[in-house]
N, C-alpha and C positions, 0 to 999 in steps of 0.2 A: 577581435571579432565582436563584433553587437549582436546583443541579445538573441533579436530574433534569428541573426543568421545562424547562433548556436543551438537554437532550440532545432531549428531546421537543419542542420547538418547532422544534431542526433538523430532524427526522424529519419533522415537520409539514410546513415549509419543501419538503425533499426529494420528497414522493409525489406533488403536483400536475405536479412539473416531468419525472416521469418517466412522465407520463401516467395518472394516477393507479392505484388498486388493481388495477381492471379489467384493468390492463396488466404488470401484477407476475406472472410465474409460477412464480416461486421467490427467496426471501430467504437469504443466506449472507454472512460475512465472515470475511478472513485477519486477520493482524497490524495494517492497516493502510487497509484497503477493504472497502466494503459492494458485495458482489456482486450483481446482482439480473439475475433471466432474464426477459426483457421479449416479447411476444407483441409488439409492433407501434414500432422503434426511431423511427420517424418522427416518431411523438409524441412525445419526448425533445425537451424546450427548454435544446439545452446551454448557449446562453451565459449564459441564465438561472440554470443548474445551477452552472456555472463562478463567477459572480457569489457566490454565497453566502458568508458569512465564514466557514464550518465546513469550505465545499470547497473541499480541496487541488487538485486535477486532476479527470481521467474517464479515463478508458482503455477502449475498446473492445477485446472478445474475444468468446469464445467467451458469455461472460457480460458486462452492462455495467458497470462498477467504480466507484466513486465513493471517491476517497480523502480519508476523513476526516480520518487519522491515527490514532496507536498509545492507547489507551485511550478515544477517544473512540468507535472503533470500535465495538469492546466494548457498550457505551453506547447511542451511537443504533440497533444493532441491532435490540433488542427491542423500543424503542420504535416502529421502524417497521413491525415485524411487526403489534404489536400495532394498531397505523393500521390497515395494509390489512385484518385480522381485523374492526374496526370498521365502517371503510367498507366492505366487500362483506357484510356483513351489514345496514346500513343498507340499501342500494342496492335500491332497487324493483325487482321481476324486470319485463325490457321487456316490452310486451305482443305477442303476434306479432303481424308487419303483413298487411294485407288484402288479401287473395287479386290485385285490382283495382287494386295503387296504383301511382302513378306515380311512386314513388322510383326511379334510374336505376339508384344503385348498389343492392344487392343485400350481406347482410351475409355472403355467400359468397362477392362478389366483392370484399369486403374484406380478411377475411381471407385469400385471395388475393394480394390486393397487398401485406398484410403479408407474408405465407410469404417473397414474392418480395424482397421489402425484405430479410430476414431472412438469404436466402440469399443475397442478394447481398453482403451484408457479410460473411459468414464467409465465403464466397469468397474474399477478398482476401487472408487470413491464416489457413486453413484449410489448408496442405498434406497429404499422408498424414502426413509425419516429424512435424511440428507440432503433428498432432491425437493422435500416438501420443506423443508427448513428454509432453503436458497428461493422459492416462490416466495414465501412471507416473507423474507428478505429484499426480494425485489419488490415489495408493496411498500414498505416504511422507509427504504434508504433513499430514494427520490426526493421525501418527506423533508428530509434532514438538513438541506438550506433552510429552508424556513423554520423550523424548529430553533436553528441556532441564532437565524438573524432576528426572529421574535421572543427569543429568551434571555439574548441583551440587551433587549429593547425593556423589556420587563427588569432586570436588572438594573439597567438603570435608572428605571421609573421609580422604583423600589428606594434607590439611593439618593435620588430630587426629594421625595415625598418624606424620608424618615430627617432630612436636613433641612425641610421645610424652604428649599430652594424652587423659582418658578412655578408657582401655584398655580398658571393661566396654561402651562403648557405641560406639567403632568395627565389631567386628563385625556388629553392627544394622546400621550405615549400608550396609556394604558387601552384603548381604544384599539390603536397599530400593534401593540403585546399580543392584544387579546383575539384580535378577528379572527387567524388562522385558527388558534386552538379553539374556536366555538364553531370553527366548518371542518373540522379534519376530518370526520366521521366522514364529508363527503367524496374528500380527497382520497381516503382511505378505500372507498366504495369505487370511484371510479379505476383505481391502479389494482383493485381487486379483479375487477372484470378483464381487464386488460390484459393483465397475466393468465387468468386461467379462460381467457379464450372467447370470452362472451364482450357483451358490446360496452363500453368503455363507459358514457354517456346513462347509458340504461343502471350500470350499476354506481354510478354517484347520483341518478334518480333513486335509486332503493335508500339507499343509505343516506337521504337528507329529509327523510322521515323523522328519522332519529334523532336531531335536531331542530324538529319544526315544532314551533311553542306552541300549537291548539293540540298536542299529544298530550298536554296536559289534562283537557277533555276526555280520553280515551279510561277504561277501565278496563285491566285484566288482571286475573288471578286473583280476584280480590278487592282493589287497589287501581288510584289513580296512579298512571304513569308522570314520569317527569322530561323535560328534553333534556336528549343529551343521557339518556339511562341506557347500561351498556354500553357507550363510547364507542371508542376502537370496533374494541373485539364485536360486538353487534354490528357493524358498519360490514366487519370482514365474512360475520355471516350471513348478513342478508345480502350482499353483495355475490357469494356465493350459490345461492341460494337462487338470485337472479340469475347467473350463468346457467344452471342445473335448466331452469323453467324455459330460456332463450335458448338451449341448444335443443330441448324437444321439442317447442314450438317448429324451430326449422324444421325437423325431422318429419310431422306431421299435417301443417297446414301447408296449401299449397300456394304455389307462388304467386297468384293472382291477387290473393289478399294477404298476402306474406306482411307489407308494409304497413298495413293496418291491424291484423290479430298479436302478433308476435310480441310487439313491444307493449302496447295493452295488458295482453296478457300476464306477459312478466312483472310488470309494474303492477299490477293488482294482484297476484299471487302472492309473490314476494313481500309487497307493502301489509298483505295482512297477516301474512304468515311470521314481520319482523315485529306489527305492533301486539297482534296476540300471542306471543311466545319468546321472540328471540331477543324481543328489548330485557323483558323481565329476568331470563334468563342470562344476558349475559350480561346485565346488570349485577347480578347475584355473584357473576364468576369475578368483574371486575371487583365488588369490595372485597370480596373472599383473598383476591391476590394481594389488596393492599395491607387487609389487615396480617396476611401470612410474611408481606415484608416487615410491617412492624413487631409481630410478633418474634420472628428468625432476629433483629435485630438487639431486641428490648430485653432477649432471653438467654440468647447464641453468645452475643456481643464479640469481645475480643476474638471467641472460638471462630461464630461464622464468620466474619470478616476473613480471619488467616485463611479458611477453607476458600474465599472465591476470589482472594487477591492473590492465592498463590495457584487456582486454576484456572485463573479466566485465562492466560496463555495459552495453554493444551488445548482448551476449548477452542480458542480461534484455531490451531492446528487442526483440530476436528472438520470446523465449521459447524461446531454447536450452538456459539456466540449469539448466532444469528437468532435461535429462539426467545431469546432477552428481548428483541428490538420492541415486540408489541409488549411484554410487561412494561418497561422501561417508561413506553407512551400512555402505557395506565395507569402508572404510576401518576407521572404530569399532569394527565387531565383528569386525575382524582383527589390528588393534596398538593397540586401546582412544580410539584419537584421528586423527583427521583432519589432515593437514599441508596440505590445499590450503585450509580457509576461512582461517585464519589472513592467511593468501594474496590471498585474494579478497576480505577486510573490508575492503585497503588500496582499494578502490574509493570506499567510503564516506566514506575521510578524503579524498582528493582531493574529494570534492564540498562538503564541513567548510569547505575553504579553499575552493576555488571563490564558495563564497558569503559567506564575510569578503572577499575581493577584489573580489565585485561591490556589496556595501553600501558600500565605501570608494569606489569608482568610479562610483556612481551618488547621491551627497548630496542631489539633488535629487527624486530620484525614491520619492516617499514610498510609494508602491503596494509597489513591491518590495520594498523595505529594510524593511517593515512585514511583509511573508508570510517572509523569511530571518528576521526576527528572533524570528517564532514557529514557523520550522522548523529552525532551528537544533540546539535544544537534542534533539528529537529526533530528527539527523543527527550528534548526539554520541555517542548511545546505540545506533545504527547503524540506525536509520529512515531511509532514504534519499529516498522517495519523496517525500516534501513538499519536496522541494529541487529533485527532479530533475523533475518533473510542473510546481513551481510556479515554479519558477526556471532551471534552468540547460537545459535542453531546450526549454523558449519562445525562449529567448534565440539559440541554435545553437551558437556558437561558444566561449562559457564551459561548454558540456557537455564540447566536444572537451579542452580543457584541466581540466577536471576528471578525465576520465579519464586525461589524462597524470599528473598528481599522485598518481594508480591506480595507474600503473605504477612509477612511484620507489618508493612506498611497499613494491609489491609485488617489487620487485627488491630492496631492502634486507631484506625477510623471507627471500625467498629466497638472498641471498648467504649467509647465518646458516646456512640449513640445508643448504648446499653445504660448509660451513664444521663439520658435524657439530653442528651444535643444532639440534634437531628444535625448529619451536613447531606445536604441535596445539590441535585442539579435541576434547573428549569429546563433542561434542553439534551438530549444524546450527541453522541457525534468527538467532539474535544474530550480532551483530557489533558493530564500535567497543567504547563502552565497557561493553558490556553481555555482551562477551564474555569479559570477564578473571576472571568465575568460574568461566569453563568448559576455562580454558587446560590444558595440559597438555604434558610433552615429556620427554627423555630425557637432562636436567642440570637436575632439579632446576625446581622452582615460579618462585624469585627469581628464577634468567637467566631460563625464559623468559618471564615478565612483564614482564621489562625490556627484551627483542629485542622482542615485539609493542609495546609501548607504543613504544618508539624509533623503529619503522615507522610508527604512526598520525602522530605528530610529522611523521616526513620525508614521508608522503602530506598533510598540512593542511600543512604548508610548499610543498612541491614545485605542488598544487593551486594555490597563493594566489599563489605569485612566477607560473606562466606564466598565471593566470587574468589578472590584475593586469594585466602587459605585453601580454600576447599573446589576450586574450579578448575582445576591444572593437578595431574599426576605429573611422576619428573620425567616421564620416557615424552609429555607433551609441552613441557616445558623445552626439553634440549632441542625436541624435533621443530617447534615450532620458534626457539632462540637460534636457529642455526643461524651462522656467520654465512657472510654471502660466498660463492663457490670461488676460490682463488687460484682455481687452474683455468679457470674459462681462458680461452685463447686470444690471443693480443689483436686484432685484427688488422690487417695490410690494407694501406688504400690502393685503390683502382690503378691508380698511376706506375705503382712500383710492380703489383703484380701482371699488370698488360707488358712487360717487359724481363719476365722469365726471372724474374731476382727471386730469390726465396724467401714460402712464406711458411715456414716452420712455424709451431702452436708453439709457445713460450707462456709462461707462468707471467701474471702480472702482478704486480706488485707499487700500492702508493707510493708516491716519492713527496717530500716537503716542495718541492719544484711547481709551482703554480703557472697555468695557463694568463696573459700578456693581459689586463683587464677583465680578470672573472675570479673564480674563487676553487674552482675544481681543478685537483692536480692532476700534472701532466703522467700520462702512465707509461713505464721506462719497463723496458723488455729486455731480458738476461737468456739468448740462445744458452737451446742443450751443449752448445759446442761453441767453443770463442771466446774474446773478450767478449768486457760488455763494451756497449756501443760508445762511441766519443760524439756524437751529436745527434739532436734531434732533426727528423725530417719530416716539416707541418704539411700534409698536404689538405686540398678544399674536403676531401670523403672524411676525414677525421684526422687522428696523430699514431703516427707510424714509427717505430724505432729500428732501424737496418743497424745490421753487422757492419764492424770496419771495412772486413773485407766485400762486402757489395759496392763499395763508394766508388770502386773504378770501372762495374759496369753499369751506376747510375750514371757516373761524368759521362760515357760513352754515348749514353741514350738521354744526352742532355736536350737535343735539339727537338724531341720528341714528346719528352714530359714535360716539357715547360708551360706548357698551357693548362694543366690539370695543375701544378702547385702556384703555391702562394707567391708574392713578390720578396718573401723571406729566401726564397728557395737559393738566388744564387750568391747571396752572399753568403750563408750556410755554408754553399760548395766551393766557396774562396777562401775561405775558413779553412775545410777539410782539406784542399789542395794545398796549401801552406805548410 
């Protein structure tokens, strides 16, 4: 099967089981998961959904998530889009029901019980903090292509210029590095607006104040302003700030000059309200955070490091994570790189080893040793999720030690830069090994590639020794080594049971007897009652083992089964007749 038919056959696979198109009301995917906004979750057949070979997990939120995994994402995306495009264009419009019927429920009182369904679940994990965590999230995660394609762009700039390689064509690179991160403020402005409701446009006008170079002319609080003072976080409040000013504008001016007051208005409220206040101001919060990361590092060191390499896990279970995303980006656009992911990736090596200790620990257990050995490789590359969805979070107790392996990892980063070796990253997004194009610090490329690398080591180490020892009780050791069930029943093909022969449940049992060209052994069946059998009998449904005593009202019903067995069949029964 070629590629694309199997991305599209998962897709296929996927749209019945989540209620089909009808029930789809928005398609999206990150790194790793296919998002989809479901009108009615009840219809959702997860263990069905879970079954699939393509799905990793499900995760319920705000959207329901289905994790694919890293490129295949990508992938069955459009394919499924393309599905529901097909199917609800197919789909016969229903006809309305008759004034007189006696249907009980009512499709008002359906939907109804979806809303309520609907709300019930986001209840659960719905806080205010929670739900305000996931907006800021949806303003910076958009961001994150270009963060990472313009942080190995600098990366490698970085690595021409210290080797004194291409002198004509470094300055390009640093030019291409640098654009995004000297307009993010406005990027940031406009996905601001966007989300909290106000006009898209209007708030990347607010927010490119903040990087217009004659604000060097401006004086508040004192003091000339600089571009680019406040970053981010200024971006996110005057952008806010604009939504607040554009949604009363609607409210009050009327719509004859709606087109002309409203945006005016915002733009000039907002614009002097960001440069006489909220530049200064969140300028002040940004150094405050850098200097509180370098501080927490320079003082914590080894301590804080184990504290957020062995919590950033739980935190993604929260969905706390997401508060990180705008330090992370202040960090970058304040000292060029980030010293806490560096930090944080040791989470992902602890789960690396986690699951080399539980494939060693479970030899029997082909289910699981089968999903680690295809989420492995990208849990190397700092995919986590296919490990921690399909492995180590099912299990309980090998997650809690996977995150210990977190925390070693991330205390050996952190003792390094207590120890004055900065290891950063130019960019969010990667991790493991997919972040050592992005590295960055302040002694040079080689150390710090050799402190991170020396961390992912001691988190897959650290991960693998307590998963190993300390990740498995023995009632979950025996339960989860169970030998596969060897009473399951021999099964009879079609041919012999459409002919009233008997198809008694017998014990199966391997035999050294190998199948004619393949490698799997033939399985020979020992009735409650009888010899055992003198020959085998191949049919096309599988391999079937009859009693001696059947063989004379097989021969009987020769003229009948001949077309359901093999061309084996009658010499087998000249054999038996002998």
């Amino acid at each position: 099967m070629s590629e694309e038919n199997k991305h599209r056959a998962t897709a296929a696979a996927i749209l019945p089981l989540v209620g089909g198109a009808a029930n789809v009301t928005s398609v999206a995917h990150c790194m790793t998961r296919l998002r989809l906004g479901l009108r009615d979750r009840s219809l959702v057949q997860e263990e069905a959904l879970k079954a699939l070979p393509a799905v990793m997990g499900v995760v319920e939120d705000d959207t329901y998530q289905i994790v694919l995994g890293p490129g295949a994402v990508a992938r069955v995306t459009p394919e499924f889009e393309a599905l529901v495009a097909e199917e609800r264009a197919d789909a016969p419009e229903e006809p309305a029901a008759p004034a007189g019927g006696s249907d009980p429920v009512t499709a008002e009182e359906l939907a109804a019980q979806g809303a309520a369904l609907r709300a019930e679940r986001k209840a659960k994990n719905a806080t205010p903090f929670k739900l305000f965590l996931r907006r800021i999230a949806n303003i910076f995660v958009p961001l994150i292509p270009a963060l990472i394609g313009c942080g190995i762009i600098a990366g490698l700039n970085g690595l021409l210029v210290n080797l004194g390689w291409l002198p004509g064509i470094t300055p390009a690179l640093a030019a291409i590095a640098s654009g995004f991160m000297a307009l993010i403020a406005v990027f940031v402005g406009y996905n601001t607006a966007k989300e909290f409701g106000g006009t898209p446009i209007l708030g990347g006008a607010v927010a490119s104040i903040i990087v217009y170079a004659k604000v060097a002319d401006v004086e508040a609080f004192g003091q000339h302003l600089s571009p680019g003072q406040g970053g981010v976080l200024g971006a996110l409040a005057a952008a806010c700030l604009g939504v607040y000013v554009e949604k009363r504008c609607r409210r009050w001016v009327p719509e004859s000059v709606d087109v002309l007051v409203t945006p005016t208005v915002t733009v000039l409220v907002s614009g002097l309200a960001t440069l006489f206040g909220l530049m200064f101001l969140a300028g002040e919060v940004s150094s405050w955070i850098g200097e509180a990361a370098d501080w927490l590092l320079a003082h914590g060191g080894a301590g804080a490091g184990f504290l957020l390499g062995g919590l950033f896990l739980p935190l993604v279970m929260l969905g706390l994570h997401q508060a990180l995303i705008p330090i992370h980006t202040t960090l970058i656009e304040g000292a060029g790189f980030t010293v806490l992911l560096p930090i944080l990736a040791m989470a992902g090596a602890g789960q690396v080893g986690a699951a080399l200790a539980i494939y060693l620990r479970l030899p029997r257990n082909t289910s699981i040793r089968t999903t680690i050995k295809s989420a492995l490789w990208p849990g190397f590359l700092g995919v986590g999720e296919p490990l921690i969805y399909g492995v180590s979070l099912p299990l309980g107790r090998p997650f809690v030690t996977a995150c210990a392996g977190g925390a070693f990892g991330g205390a050996f980063v952190g003792l390094f830069n207590q120890l004055g070796t900065d290891v950063g990253s130019t960019a969010i997004g990667p991790s493991g090994w997919a972040l050592f194009p992005l590295l960055d610090g302040n002694h040079g490329l080689a150390q710090t590639i050799a402190v991170y690398a020396a961390g992912l080591i001691v988190g897959y180490v650290a991960g693998f020794v307590a998963t190993y020892w300390f990740g498995f009780t023995k009632t979950m050791l025996a339960e989860l080594n169970a030998a596969p069930d060897e009473t399951a029943p021999f099964p009879v093909c079609a041919a012999v049971a459409a002919h009233g022969l008997p198809a008694r449940s017998s014990k199966r049992r391997a035999t050294p007897f190998r199948r004619p060209g393949g490698t799997a052994p033939l399985p020979l069946s020992r009735a409650r009652r009888g010899p055992r059998p003198r020959r085998l009998h191949r049919c096309d449904p599988g391999v079937c083992v009859t009693e001696s005593s059947w063989m004379s009202s097989l021969s009987r019903n020769i003229s009948t089964t001949q077309s359901s067995c093999n061309r084996n069949y009658r010499d087998e029964l000249r054999v038996i007749r002998s």
